[in-house]
C-alpha positions in Angstrom: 0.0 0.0 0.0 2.7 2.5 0.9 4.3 1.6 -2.4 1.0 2.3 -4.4 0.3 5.2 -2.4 4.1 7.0 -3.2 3.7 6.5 -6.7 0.0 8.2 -6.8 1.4 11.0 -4.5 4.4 11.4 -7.1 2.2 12.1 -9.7 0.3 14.3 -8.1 -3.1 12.6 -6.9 -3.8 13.4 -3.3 -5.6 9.6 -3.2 -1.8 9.0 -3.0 -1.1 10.7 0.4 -4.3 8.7 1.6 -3.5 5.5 0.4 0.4 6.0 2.3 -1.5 6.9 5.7 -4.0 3.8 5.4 -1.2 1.8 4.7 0.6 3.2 8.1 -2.3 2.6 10.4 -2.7 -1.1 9.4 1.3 -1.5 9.6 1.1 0.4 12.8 -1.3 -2.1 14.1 -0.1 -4.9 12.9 3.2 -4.5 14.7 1.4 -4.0 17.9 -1.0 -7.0 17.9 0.7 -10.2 17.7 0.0 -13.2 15.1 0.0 -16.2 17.1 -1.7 -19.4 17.6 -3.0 -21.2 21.1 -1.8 -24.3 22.1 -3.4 -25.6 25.3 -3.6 -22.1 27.2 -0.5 -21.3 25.8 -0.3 -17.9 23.0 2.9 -18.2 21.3 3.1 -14.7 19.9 4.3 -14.0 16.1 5.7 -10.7 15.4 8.0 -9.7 12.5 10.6 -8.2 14.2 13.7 -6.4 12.6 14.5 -2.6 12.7 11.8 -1.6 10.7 8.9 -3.2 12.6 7.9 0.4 14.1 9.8 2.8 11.9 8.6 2.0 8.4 4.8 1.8 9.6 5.4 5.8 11.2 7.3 6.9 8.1 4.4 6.1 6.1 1.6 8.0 8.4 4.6 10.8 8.2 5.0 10.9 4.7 1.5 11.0 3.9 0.5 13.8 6.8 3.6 15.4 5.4 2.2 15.2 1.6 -1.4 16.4 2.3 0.2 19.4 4.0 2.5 20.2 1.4 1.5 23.4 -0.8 1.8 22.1 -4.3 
């Protein structure tokens, strides 16, 4: 989505800007809710960790804030 949502915002389309903060919040939240499974009463908790895990998802919500501001 954030890719989609940089090229529309390079060519001008505010949808773009939209489409890069949408993309954000459900990164955002994804991150903070973990996939897992139960086994007994166990939650074994599945998170995609690495150094992006809660930069990209803000740098998205940024980047769009950032574009609907912008004067064009």
């Amino acid at each position: 989505m954030g890719i989609i949502g940089g090229c529309l915002a390079l060519f001008g389309k505010d949808s773009g800007s939209i489409i890069a903060i949408i993309g954000g919040a459900f990164g955002f939240i994804g991150a903070v809710i973990p996939i897992g499974t139960n086994i007994a009463v166990t939650q074994i908790p599945m998170t995609f960790s690495g150094s992006f895990l809660w930069l990209d998802p803000i740098l998205l919500i940024f980047g769009g804030i950032l574009g609907l501001t912008s004067k064009k």
